[in-house]
MMTF fields as JSON, N, C-alpha, C and O atoms, coordinates in Angstrom:
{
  "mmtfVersion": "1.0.0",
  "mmtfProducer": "UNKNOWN",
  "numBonds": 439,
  "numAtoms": 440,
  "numGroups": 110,
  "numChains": 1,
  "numModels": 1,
  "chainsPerModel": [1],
  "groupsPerChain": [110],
  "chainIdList": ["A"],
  "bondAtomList": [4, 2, 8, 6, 12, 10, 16, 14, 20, 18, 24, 22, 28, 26, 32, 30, 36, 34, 40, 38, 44, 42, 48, 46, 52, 50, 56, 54, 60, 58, 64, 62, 68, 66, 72, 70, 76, 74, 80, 78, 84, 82, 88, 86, 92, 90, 96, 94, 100, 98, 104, 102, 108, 106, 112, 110, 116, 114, 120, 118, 124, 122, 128, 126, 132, 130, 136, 134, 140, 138, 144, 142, 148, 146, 152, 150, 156, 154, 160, 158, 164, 162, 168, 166, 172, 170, 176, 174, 180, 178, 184, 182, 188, 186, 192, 190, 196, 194, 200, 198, 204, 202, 208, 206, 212, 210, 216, 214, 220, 218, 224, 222, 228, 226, 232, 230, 236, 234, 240, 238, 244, 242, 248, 246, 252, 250, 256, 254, 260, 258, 264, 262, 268, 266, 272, 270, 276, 274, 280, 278, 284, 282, 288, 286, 292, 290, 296, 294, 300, 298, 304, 302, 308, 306, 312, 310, 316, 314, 320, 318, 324, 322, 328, 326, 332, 330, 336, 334, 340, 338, 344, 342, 348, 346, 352, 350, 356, 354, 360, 358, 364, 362, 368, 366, 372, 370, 376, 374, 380, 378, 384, 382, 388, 386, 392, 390, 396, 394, 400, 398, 404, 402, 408, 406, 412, 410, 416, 414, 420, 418, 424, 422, 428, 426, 432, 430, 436, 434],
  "bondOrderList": [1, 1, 1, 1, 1, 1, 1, 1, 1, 1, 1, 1, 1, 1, 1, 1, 1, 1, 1, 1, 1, 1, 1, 1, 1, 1, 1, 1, 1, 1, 1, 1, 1, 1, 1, 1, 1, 1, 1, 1, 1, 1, 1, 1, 1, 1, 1, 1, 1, 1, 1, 1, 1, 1, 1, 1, 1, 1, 1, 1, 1, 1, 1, 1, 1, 1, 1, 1, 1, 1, 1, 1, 1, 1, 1, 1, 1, 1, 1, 1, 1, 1, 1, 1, 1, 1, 1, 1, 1, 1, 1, 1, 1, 1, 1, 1, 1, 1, 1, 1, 1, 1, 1, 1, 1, 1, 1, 1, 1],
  "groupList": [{"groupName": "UNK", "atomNameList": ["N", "CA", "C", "O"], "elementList": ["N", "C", "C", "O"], "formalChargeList": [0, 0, 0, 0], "bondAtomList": [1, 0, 2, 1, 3, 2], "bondOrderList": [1, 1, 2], "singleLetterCode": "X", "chemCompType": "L-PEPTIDE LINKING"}],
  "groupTypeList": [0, 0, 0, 0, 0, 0, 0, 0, 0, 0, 0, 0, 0, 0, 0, 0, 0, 0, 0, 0, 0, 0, 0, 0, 0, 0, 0, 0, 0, 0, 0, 0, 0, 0, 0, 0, 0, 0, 0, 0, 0, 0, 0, 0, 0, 0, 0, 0, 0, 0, 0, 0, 0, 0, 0, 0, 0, 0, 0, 0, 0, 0, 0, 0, 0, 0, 0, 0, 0, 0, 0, 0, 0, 0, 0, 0, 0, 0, 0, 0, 0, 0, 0, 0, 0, 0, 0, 0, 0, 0, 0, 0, 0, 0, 0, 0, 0, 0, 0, 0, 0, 0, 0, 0, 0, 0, 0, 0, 0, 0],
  "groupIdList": [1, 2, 3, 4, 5, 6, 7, 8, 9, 10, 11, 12, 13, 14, 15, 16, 17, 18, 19, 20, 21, 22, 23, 24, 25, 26, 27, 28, 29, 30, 31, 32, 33, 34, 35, 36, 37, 38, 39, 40, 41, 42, 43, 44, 45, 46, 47, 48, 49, 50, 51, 52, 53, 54, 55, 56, 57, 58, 59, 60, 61, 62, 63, 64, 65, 66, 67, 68, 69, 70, 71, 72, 73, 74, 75, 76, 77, 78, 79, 80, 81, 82, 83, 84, 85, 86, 87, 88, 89, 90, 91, 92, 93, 94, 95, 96, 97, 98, 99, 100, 101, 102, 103, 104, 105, 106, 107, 108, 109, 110],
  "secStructList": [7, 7, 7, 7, 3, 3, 3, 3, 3, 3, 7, 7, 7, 4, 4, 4, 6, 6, 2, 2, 2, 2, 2, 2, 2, 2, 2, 6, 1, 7, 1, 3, 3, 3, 3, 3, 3, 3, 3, 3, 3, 3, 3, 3, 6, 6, 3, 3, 3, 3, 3, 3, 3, 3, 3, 3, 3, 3, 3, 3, 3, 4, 4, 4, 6, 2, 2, 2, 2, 2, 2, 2, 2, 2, 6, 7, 1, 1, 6, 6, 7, 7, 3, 3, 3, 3, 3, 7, 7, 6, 6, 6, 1, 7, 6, 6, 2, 2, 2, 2, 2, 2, 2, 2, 2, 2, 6, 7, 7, 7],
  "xCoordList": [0.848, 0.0, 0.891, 1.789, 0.675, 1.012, 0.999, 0.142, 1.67, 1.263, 1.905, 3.048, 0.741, 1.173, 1.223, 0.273, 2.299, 2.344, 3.073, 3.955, 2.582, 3.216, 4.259, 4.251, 4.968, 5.662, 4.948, 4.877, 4.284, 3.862, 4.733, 5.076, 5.462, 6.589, 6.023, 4.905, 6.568, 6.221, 6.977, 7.197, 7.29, 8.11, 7.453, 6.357, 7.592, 6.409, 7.897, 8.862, 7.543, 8.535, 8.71, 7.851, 10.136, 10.759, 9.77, 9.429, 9.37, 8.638, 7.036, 6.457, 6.58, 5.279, 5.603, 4.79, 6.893, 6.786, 6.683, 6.493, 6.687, 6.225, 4.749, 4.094, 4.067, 2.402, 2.018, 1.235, 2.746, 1.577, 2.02, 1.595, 2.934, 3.885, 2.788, 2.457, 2.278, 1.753, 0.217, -0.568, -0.121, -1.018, -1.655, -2.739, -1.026, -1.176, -0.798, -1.305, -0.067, -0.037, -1.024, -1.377, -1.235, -2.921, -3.755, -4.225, -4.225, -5.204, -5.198, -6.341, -4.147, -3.979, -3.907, -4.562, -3.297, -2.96, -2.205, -2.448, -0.818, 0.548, 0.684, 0.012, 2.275, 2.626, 3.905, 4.388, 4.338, 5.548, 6.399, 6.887, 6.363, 7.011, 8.4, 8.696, 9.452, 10.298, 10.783, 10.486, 11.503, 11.768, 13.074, 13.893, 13.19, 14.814, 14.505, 13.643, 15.823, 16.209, 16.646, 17.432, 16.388, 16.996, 16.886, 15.739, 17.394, 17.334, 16.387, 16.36, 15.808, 15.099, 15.287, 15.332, 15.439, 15.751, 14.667, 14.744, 13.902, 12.487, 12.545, 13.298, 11.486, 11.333, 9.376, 8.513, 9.472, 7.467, 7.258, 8.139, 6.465, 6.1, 6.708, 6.537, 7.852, 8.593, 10.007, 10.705, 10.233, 11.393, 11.987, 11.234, 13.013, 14.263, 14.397, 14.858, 14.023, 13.95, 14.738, 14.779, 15.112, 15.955, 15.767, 16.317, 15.081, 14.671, 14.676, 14.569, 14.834, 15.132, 13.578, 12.532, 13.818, 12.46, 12.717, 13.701, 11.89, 11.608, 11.005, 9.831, 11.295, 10.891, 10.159, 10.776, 9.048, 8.112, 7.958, 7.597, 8.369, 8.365, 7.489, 8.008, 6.108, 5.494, 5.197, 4.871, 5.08, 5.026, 3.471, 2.964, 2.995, 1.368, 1.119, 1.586, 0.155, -0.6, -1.509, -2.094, -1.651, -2.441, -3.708, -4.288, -4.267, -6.044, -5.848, -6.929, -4.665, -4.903, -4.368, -3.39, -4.155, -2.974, -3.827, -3.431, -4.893, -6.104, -6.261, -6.048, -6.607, -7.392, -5.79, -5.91, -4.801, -3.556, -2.971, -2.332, -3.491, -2.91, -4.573, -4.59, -5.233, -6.492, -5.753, -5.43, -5.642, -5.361, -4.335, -4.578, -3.335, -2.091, -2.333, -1.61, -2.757, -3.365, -3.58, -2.789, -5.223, -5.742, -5.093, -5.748, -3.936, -3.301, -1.986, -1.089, -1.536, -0.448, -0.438, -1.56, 0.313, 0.695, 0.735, 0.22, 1.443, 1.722, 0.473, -0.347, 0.56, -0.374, -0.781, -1.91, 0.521, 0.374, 1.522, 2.418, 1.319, 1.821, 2.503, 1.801, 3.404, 4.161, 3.978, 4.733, 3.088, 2.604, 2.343, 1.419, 3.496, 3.938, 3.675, 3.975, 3.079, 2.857, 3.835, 3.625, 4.881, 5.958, 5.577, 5.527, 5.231, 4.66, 6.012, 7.032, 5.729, 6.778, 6.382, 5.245, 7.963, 7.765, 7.982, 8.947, 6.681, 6.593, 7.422, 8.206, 6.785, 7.612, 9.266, 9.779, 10.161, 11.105, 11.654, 12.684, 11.053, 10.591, 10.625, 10.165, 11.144, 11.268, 9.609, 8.837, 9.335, 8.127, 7.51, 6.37, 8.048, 7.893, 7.464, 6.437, 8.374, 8.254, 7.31, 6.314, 7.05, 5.702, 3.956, 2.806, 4.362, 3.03, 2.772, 1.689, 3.885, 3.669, 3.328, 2.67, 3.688, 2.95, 1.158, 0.326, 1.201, -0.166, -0.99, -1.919, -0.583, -1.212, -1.35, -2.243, 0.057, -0.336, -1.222, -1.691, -1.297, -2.403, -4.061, -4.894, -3.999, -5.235, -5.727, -6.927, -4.651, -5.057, -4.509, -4.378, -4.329, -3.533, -2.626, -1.552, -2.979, -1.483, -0.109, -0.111, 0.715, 2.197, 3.379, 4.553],
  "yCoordList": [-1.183, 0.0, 1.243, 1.354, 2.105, 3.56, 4.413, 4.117, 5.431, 6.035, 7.915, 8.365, 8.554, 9.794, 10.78, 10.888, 11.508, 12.331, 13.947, 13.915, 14.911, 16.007, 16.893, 16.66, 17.83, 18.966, 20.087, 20.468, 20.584, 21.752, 22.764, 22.775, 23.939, 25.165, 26.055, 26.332, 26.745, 28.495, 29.451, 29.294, 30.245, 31.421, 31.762, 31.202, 32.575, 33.086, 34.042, 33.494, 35.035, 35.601, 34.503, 33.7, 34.605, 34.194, 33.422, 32.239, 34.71, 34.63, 33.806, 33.534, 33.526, 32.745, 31.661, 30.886, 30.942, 29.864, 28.84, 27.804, 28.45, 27.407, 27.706, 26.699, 28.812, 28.814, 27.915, 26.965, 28.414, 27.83, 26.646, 26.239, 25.959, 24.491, 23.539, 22.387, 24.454, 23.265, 23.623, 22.686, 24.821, 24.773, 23.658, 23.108, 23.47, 22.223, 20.689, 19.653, 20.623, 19.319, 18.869, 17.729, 19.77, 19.973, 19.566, 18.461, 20.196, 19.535, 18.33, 18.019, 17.311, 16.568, 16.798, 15.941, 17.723, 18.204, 17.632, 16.671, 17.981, 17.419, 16.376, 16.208, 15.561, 14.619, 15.526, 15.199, 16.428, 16.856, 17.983, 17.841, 19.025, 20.596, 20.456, 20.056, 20.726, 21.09, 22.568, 23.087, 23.265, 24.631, 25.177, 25.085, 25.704, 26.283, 27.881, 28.435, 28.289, 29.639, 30.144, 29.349, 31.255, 31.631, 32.799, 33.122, 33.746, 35.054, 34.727, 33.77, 35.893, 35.945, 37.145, 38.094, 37.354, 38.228, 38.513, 37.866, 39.164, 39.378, 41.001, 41.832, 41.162, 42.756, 42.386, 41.576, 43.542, 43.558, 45.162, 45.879, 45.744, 46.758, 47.59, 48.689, 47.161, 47.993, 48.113, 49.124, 47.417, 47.683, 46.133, 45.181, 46.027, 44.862, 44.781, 45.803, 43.628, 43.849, 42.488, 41.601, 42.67, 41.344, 41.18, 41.947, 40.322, 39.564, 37.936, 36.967, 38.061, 36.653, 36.151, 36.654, 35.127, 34.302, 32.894, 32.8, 31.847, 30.589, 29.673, 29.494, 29.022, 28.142, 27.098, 26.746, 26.503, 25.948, 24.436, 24.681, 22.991, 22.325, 21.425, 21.054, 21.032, 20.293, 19.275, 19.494, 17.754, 16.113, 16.402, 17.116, 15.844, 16.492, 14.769, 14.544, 13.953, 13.004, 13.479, 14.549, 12.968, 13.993, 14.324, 15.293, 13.304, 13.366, 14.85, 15.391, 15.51, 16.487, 17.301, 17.608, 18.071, 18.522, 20.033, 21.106, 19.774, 20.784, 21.449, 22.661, 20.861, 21.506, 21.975, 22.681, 21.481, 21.626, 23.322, 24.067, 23.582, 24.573, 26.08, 27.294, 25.519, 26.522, 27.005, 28.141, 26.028, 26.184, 27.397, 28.599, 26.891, 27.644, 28.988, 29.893, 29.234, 30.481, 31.113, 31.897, 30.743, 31.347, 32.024, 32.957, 31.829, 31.694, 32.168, 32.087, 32.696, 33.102, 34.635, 35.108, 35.392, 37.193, 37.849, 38.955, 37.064, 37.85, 37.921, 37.051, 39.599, 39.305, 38.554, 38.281, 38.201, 37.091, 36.163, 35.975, 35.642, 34.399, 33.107, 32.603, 32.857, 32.149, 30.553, 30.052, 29.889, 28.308, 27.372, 27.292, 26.841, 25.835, 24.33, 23.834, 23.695, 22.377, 21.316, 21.106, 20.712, 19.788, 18.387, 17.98, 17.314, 16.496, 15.435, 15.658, 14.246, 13.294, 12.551, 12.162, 12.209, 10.585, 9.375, 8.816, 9.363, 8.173, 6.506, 5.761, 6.442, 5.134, 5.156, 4.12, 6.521, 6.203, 6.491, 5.977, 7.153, 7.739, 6.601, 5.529, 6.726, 5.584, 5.512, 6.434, 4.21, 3.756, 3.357, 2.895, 3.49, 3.035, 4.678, 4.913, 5.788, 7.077, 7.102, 6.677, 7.645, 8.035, 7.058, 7.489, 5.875, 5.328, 5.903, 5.829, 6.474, 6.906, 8.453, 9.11, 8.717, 9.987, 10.382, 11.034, 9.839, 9.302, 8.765, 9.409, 7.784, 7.69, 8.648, 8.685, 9.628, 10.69, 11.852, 12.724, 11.502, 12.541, 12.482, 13.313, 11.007, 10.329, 10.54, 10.637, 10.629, 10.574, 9.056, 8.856, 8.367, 7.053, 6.619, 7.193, 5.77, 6.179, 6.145, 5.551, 6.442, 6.248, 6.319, 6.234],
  "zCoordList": [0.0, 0.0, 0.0, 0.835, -0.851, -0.97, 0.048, 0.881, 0.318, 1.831, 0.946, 1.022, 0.242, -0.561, 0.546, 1.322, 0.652, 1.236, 0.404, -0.455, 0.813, 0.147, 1.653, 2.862, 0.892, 2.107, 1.384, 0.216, 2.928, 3.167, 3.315, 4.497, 2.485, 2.691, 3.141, 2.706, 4.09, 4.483, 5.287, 6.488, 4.731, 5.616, 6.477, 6.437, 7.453, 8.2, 9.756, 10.29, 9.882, 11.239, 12.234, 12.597, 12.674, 13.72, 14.784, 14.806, 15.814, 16.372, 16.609, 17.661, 14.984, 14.822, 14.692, 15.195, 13.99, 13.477, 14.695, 14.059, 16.076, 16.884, 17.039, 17.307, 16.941, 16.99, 15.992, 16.015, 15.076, 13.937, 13.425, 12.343, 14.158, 13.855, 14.682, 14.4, 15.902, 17.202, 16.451, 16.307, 16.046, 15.495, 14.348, 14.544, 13.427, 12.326, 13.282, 12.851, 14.333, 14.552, 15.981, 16.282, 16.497, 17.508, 16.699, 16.971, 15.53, 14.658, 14.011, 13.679, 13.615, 13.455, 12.022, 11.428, 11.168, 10.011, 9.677, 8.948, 10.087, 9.73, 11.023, 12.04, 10.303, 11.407, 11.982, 13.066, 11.406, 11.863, 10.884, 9.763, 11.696, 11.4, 11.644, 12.77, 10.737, 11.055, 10.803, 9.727, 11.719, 11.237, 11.253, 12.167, 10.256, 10.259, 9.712, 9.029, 10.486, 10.604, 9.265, 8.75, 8.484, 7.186, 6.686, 6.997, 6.039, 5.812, 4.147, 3.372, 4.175, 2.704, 2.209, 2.991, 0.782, 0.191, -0.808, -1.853, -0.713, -1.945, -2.193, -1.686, -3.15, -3.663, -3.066, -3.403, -2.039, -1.697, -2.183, -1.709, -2.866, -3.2, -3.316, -2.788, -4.275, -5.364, -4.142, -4.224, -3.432, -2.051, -2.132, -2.337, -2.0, -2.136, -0.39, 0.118, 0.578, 2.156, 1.939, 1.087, 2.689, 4.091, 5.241, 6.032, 5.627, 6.938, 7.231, 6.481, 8.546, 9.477, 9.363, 9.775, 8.741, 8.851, 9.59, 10.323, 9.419, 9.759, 8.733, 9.058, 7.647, 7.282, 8.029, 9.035, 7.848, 8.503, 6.971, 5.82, 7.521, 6.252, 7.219, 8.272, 6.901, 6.882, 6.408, 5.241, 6.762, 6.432, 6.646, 7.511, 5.884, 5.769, 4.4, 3.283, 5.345, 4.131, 2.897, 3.062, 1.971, 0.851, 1.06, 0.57, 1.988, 2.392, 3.453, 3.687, 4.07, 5.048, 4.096, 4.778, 2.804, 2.173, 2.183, 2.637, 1.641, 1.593, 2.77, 2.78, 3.805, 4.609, 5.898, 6.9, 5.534, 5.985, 5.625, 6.368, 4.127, 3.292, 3.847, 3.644, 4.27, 4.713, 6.156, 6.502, 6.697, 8.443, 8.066, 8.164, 7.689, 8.319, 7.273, 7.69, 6.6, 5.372, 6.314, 6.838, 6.845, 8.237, 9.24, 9.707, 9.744, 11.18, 10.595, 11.434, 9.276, 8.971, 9.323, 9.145, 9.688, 10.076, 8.609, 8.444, 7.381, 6.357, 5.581, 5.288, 5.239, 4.273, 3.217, 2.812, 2.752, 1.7, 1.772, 0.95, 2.884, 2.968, 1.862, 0.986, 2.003, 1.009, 1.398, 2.23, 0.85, 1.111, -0.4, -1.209, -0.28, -1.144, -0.747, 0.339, -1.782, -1.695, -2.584, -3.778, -1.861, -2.898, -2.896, -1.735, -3.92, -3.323, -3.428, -4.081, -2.613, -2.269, -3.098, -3.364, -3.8, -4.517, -3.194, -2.672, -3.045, -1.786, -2.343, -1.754, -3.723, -4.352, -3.969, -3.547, -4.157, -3.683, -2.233, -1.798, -1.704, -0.092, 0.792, 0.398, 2.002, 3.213, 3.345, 3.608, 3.095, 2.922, 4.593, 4.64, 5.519, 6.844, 7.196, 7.833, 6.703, 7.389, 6.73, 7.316, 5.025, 4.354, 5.315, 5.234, 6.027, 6.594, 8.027, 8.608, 8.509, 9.624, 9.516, 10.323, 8.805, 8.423, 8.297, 8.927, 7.518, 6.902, 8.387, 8.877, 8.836, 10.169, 11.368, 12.215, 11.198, 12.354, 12.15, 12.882, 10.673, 9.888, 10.459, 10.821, 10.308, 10.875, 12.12, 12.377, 13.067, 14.065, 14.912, 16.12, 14.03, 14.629, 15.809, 15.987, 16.492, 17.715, 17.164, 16.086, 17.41, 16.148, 17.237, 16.879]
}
């Protein structure tokens, strides 16, 4: 059996990214946030800024992928929030992690 899972991406300030990490895994959204520290370099309304963000990479099963990508929309600070969906080649993916995923998605004991 297949176990599809996608990664959920998102920048989001320093400061938010454990809200909204415990946020998606309280709900039983994702199985697991990881977050790393990283500077970003973009142009927002005609201005070139640099700031300390948090990458937020979410293990998210495909049946939660949707309602995974609403939650954290919701509960994001930026106005326009940067939320990317990458999906996993589970076929070549540790097939033990991709099921446990999928199960913590569920709600499963794991």
């Amino acid at each position: 059996m297949s176990d599809p899972m996608s990664l959920v991406i998102s920048n989001c300030p320093p400061e938010e990214a454990e809200r909204l990490a415990r946020a998606l895994i309280e709900a039983q959204l994702v199985a697991c946030v990881t977050l790393s520290e990283v500077k970003s370099v973009y142009r927002w309304r005609g201005e070139v800024c640099l700031d300390q963000e948090v990458t937020l990479t979410a293990k998210v099963s495909e049946a939660r992928v949707e309602a995974c990508i609403e939650r954290l929309t919701a509960l994001h600070p930026y106005e326009l929030p940067e939320v990317l969906c990458v999906p996993v080649d589970h076929e070549r993916s540790h097939k033990p992690y991709c099921a446990w995923v999928r199960q913590a998605c569920e709600g499963a004991p794991t």
